[in-house]
C-alpha positions in Angstrom: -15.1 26.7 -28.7 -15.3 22.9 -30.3 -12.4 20.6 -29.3 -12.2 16.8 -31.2 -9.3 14.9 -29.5 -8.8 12.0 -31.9 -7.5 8.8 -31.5 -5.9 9.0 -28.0 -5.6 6.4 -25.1 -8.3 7.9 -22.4 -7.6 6.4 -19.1 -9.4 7.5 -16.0 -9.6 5.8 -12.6 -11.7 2.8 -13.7 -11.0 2.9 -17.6 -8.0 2.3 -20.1 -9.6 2.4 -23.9 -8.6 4.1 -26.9 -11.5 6.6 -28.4 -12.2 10.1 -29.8 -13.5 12.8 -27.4 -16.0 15.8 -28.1 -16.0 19.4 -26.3 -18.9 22.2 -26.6 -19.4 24.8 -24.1 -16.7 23.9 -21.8 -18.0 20.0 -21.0 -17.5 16.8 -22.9 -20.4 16.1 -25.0 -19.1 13.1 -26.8 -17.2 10.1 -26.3 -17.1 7.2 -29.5 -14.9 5.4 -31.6 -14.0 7.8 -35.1 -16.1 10.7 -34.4 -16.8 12.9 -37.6 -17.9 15.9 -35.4 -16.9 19.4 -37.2 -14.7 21.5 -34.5 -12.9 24.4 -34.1 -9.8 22.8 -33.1 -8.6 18.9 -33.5 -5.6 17.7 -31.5 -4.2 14.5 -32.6 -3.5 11.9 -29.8 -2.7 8.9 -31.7 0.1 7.5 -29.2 -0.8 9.6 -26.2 -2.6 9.6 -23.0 -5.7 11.2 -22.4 -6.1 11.8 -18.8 -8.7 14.0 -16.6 -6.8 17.1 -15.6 -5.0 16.7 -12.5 -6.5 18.2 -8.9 -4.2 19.4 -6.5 -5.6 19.4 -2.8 -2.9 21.6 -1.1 -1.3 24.6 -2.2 0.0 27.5 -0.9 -0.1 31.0 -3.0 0.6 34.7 -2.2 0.4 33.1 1.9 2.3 35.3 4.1 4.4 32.8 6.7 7.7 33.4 8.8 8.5 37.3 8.1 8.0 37.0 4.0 5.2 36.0 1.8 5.2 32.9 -0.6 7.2 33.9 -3.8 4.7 32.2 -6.1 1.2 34.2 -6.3 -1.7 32.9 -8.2 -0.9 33.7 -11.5 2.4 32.0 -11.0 1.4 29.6 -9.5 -1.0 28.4 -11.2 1.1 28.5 -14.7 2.9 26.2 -13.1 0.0 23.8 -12.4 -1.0 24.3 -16.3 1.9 23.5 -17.3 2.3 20.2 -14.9 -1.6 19.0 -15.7 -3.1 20.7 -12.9 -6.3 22.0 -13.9 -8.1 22.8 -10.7 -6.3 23.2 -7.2 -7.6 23.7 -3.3 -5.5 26.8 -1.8 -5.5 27.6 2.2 -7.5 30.7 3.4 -5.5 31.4 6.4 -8.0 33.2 8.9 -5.6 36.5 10.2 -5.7 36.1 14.2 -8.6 38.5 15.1 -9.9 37.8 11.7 -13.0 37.0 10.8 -13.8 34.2 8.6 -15.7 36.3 6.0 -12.9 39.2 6.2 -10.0 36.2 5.3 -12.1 34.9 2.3 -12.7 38.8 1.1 -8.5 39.2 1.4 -7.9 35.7 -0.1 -10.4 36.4 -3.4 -8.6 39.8 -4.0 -5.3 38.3 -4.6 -7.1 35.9 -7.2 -9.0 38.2 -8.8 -8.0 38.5 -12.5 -5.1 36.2 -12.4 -6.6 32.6 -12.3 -4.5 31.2 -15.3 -6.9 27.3 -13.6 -9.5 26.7 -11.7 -9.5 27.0 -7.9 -11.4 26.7 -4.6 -10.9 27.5 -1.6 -9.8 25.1 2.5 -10.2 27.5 5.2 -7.6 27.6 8.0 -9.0 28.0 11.2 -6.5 29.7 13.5 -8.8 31.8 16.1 -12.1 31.1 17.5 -12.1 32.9 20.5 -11.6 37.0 18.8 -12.3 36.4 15.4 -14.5 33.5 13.8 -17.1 32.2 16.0 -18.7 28.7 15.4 -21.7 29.8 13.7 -20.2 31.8 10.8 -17.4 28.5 10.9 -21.0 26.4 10.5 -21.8 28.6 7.2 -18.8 28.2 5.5 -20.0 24.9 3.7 -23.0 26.9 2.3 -20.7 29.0 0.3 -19.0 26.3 -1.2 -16.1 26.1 1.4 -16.3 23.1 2.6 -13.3 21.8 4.0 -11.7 23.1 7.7 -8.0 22.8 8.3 -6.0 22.9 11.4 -2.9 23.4 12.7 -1.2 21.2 15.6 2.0 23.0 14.8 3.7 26.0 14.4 3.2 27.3 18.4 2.5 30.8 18.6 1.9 31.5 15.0 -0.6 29.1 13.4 -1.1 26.6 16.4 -4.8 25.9 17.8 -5.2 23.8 21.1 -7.2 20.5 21.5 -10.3 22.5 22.3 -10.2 24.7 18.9 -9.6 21.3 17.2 -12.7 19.8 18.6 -15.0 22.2 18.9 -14.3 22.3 15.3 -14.7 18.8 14.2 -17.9 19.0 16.0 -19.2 21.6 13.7 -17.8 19.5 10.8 -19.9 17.0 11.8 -22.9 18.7 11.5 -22.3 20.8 8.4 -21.1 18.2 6.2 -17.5 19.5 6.2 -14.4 17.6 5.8 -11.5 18.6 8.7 -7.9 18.4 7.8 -5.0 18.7 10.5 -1.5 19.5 10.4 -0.5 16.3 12.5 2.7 17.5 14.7 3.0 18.1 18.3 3.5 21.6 18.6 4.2 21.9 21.7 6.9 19.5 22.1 8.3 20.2 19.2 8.5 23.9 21.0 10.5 22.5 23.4 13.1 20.6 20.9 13.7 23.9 19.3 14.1 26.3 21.9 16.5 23.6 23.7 18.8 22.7 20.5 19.1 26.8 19.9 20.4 27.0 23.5 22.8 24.5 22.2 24.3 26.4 19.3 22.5 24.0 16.6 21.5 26.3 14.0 21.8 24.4 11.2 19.0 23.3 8.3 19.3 19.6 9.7 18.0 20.6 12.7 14.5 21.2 11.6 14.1 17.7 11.1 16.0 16.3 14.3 13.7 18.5 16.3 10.3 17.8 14.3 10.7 13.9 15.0 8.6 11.3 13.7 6.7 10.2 16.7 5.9 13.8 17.2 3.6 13.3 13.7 2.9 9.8 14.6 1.1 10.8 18.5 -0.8 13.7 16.4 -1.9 11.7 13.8 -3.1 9.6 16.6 -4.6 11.9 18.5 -6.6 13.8 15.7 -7.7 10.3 14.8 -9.3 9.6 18.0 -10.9 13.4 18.3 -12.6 13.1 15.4 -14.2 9.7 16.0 -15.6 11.3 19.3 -16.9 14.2 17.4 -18.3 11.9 14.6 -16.4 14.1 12.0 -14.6 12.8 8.7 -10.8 13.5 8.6 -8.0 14.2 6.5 -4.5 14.3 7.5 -2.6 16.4 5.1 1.3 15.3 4.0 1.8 12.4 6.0 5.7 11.8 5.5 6.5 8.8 7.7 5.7 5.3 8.9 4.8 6.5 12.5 2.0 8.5 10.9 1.2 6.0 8.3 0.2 3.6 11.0 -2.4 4.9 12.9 -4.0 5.8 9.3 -4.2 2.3 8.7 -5.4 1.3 11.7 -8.5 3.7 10.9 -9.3 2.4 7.9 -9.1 -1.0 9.4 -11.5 -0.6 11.5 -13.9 1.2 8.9 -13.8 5.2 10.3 -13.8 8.0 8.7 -10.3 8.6 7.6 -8.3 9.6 5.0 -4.6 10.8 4.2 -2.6 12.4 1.5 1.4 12.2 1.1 3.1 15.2 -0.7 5.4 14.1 -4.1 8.7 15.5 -2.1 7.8 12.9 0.6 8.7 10.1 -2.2 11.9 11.3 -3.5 13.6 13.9 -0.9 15.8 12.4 2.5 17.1 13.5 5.6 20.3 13.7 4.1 19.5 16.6 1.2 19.4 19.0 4.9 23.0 18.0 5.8 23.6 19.0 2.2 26.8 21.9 2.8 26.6 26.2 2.6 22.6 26.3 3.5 21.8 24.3 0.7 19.8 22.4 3.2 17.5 24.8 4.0 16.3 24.3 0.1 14.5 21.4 2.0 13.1 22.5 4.7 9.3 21.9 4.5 7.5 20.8 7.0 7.3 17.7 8.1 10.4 17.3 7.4 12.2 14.9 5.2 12.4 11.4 6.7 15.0 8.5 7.1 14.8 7.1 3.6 13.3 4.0 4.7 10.2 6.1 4.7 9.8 6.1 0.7 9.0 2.5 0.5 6.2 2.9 3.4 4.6 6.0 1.7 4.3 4.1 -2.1 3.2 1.4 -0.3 0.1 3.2 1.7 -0.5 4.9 -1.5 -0.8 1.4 -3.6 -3.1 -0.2 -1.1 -5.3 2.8 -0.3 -4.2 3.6 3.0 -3.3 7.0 1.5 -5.5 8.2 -1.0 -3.9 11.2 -2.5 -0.6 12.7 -3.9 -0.6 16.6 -3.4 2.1 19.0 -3.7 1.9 21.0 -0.9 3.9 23.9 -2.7 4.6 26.4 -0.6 7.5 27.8 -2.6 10.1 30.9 -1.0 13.3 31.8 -2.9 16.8 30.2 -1.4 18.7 33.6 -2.0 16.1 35.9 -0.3 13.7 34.2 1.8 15.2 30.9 3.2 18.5 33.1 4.0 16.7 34.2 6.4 17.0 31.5 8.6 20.8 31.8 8.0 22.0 31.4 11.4 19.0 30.0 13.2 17.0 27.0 11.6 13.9 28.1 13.1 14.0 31.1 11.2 13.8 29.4 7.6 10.4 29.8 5.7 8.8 26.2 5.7 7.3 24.8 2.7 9.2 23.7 -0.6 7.9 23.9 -4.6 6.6 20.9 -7.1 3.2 21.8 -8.4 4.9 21.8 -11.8 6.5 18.4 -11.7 3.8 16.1 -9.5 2.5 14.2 -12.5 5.9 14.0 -14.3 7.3 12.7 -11.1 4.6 9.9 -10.4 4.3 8.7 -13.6 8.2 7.7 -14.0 9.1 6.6 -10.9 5.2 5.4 -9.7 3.9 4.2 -13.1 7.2 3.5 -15.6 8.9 1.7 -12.8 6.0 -0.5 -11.8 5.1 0.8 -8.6 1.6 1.9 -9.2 -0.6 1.4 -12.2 -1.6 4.1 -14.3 -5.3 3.6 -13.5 -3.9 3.9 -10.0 -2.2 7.3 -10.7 -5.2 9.1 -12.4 -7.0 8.1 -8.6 -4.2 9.8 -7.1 -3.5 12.3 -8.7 -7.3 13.7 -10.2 -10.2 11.8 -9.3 -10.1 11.0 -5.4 -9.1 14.6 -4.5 -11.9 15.6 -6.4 -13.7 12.9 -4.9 -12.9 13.8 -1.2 -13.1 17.8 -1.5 -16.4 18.0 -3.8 -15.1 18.5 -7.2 -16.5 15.1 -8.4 -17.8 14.5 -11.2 -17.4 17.8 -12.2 -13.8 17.7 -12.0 -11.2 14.4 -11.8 -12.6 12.1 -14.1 -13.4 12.5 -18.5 -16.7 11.4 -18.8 -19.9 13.4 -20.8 -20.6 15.9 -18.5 -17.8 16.5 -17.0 -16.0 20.1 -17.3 -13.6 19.5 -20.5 -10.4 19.4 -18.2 -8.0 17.7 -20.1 -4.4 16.4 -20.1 -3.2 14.8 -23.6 0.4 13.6 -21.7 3.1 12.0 -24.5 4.2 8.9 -22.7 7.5 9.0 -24.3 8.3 12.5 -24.3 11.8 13.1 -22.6 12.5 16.1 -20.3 15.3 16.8 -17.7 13.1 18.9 -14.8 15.3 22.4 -14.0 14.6 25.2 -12.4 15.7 27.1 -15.5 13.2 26.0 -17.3 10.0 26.0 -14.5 7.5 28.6 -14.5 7.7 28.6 -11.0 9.1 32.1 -9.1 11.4 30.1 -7.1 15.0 29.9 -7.7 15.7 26.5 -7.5 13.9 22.9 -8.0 13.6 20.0 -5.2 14.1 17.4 -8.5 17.0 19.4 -10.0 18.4 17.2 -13.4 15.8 14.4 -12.8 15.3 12.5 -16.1 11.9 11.8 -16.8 10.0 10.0 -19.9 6.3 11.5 -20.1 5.0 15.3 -20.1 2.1 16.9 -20.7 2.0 17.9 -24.4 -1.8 19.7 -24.4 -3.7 20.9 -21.5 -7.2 22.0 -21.4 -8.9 23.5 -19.0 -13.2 23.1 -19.5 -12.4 22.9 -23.1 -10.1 25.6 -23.9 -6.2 25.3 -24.6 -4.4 26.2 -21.8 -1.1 25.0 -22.8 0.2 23.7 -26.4 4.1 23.4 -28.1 5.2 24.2 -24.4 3.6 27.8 -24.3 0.7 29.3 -22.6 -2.3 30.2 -24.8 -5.0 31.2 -22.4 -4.5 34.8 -20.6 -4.8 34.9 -17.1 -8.6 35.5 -16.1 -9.6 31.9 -17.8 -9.8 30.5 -14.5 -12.6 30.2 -12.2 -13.6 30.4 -8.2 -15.4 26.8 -7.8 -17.8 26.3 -5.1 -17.8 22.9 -3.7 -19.8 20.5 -2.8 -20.3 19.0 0.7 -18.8 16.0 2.3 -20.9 12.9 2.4 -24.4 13.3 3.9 -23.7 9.8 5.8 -21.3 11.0 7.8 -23.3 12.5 10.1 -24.3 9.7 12.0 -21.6 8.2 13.5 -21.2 10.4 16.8 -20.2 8.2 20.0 -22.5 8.6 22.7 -20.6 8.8 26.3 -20.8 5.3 27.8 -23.5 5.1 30.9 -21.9 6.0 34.4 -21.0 3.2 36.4 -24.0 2.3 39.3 
């Protein structure tokens, strides 16, 4: 199918213009000023942004976690994204304990199969080393296109690895030209906080952030930080929510190493305070991290305005208030962690990061679509409108009005973190590699249209930067 998008404002990481666009066979072929190309559709965007479709690092669909199983599978999940401007997503293979690596990816691929409404690849989890994966199948994982290893420093006796899993991993990251991610919390004292403010009768929502606090991210941060520059592996620490983790981020970057982060949309807009919120309402927010002193929010846009961060994911991980969080009803620990938004990321950043001058909106197509394509080898394929690229498109009407709802999401989950948030600018077409996903606020592609991408490895010059142990003493 021919696409001509006429007369829209295209604006990519680098680029702000006004120009006509040309899809055939599912890549842009064209870009000029009045283009008389004949096609099989024409959208007008006289008014309108023309952005690359949005990439979403971190997601969370069909995962099982804390006695249920994310209400959102793919199909869902991703008609959420479509309808947000998220074209292409990462999801989490979570190795089963005693799992192998190849058996998780086989499990994980079932549940996509036939019901990728976007495109999609695939971060593998890596919770067992010792009966399941060993470190050479971990080593072949970038040859199948997964390229990207994440870690857990949290969630003690269910997801948790210890310093030595961590390691051994980075190690292999180093040499396979894989990206590591890590869940930057102190599990282990964090264990401890728990178990001790249960013994105490605290079985509120608000104590899952008063026992998750924010040094505990801070010293992880810090800690994977320094691992990997000993292993000589590139790092990414996923929803960094506070200034304690911020810091050592900055500090990295300072000094020129390998590292990267990502903040989550909720950690921008959500406070301590929506947990203390009465009759479990709370325990709509319980995500983890947890939501931060609001003092926070000015940190985080900050560190994503001067690149200390370089992404804005989602992180959805979305379980249903009336049947799934209730289960945590008289014991915090209990509560399914994670929260929704892969439907309301880009409506959310462009009002409050782009209409209310904290970013710009060059800045928010870098967040949001070309450096998480960038990072986890999507680029140039994916995150930026240039000839070549896959026709993913977003033709957003800056002045389109909408008041975000959860009766009006295409989410599973019975509630929304932005609940009655006013926002000006929505998606008003979405393409994914040139065909109409979404149009007049209804689906028109059947699930199936989207695709398994295999991604590229992490940057070849990474490789060298191993420290060598210093000479003994004499």
């Amino acid at each position: 199918m021919s696409v001509l998008i006429k007369g829209g404002r295209i604006v990519t990481a680098a680029d702000d213009y006004v120009a006509d666009i040309y899809v055939e066979d599912e890549t842009v072929t064209l870009i000029g000023e009045s283009l008389d190309q004949s096609a099989d559709k024409v959208v007008d965007a006289t008014g309108k942004y023309v952005l690359p479709g949005c990439v979403d690092p971190h997601t969370h669909l069909d995962m099982p976690f804390g006695g249920t199983t994310t209400i959102d599978d793919v199909e869902s999940g991703q008609t959420a994204a479509a309808f947000g401007g998220t074209t292409t997503h990462v999801d989490f293979i979570i190795q089963p304990p005693g799992s192998t690596f190849a058996e998780a990816i086989e499990e994980w691929r079932a549940k996509a199969n036939g019901k990728q409404v976007i495109d999609m690849g695939y971060h593998m989890a890596v919770t067992d080393l010792k009966e399941g994966g060993t470190l050479e199948d971990l080593a072949a994982l970038p040859e199948e296109g997964i390229t990207s290893y994440k870690l857990f420093m949290a969630y003690k006796g269910a997801l948790m690895v210890d310093d030595e899993t961590l390691f051994k991993t980075m190690e292999v990251a180093a040499e396979t030209g894989a990206l590591v991610m890590v869940h930057a919390e102190n599990g282990d004292a964090i264990d401890v906080l728990v178990k001790k403010a249960l013994a105490e009768g605290h079985t509120e929502p608000k104590y899952h952030a008063l026992t998750r606090p924010p040094e505990t991210e801070g010293e992880a941060t810090n800690r994977a930080i320094q691992l990997a520059r000993v292993a000589g592996s590139p790092l990414y620490v996923v929803h960094v929510s506070c200034q304690e983790s911020v810091e050592p981020i900055a500090l990295a970057r300072e000094k020129g190493w390998d590292v990267w982060g990502e903040t989550c949309t909720q950690y921008l807009f959500i406070d301590y305070t929506h947990l203390e919120r009465p009759n479990f309402e709370g325990a709509k927010y319980v995500y983890t991290p947890p939501p931060r002193d609001k003092a926070n929010q000015e940190v985080l846009w900050n560190a994503v305005r001067t690149d200390i961060l370089q992404a804005i994911s989602t992180d959805h991980c979305a379980f249903r208030w009336d049947t799934q969080k209730s289960l945590g009803k008289d014991d915090f620990s209990k509560i399914p962690n994670g929260g929704p938004g892969l439907e309301n990321r880009l409506q959310m950043i462009h009002q409050f990061g782009v209409r209310e001058g904290r970013i710009t909106l060059n800045r928010m197509v870098e967040l949001l679509a070309t450096n998480p394509a960038k990072l986890f080898g999507l680029y140039p394929r994916k995150g930026t409108i240039a000839v070549g690229s896959d026709a993913d498109i977003v033709v957003f009407d800056p002045e389109k009005q909408v008041t975000i709802t959860a009766a009006d999401q295409h989410s599973k989950i019975d509630y929304n973190l932005y609940e009655g948030t006013e926002v000006t600018g929505s998606p008003d077409t979405v393409l994914l590699r040139g065909h109409v996903l979404v149009e007049n606020d209804e689906l028109q592609a059947q699930p199936g249209i989207g695709q398994y991408i295999a991604r590229a490895k992490f940057g070849e010059e990474l490789k060298s930067r191993r420290v060598e142990p210093a000479p003994a003493a004499s």
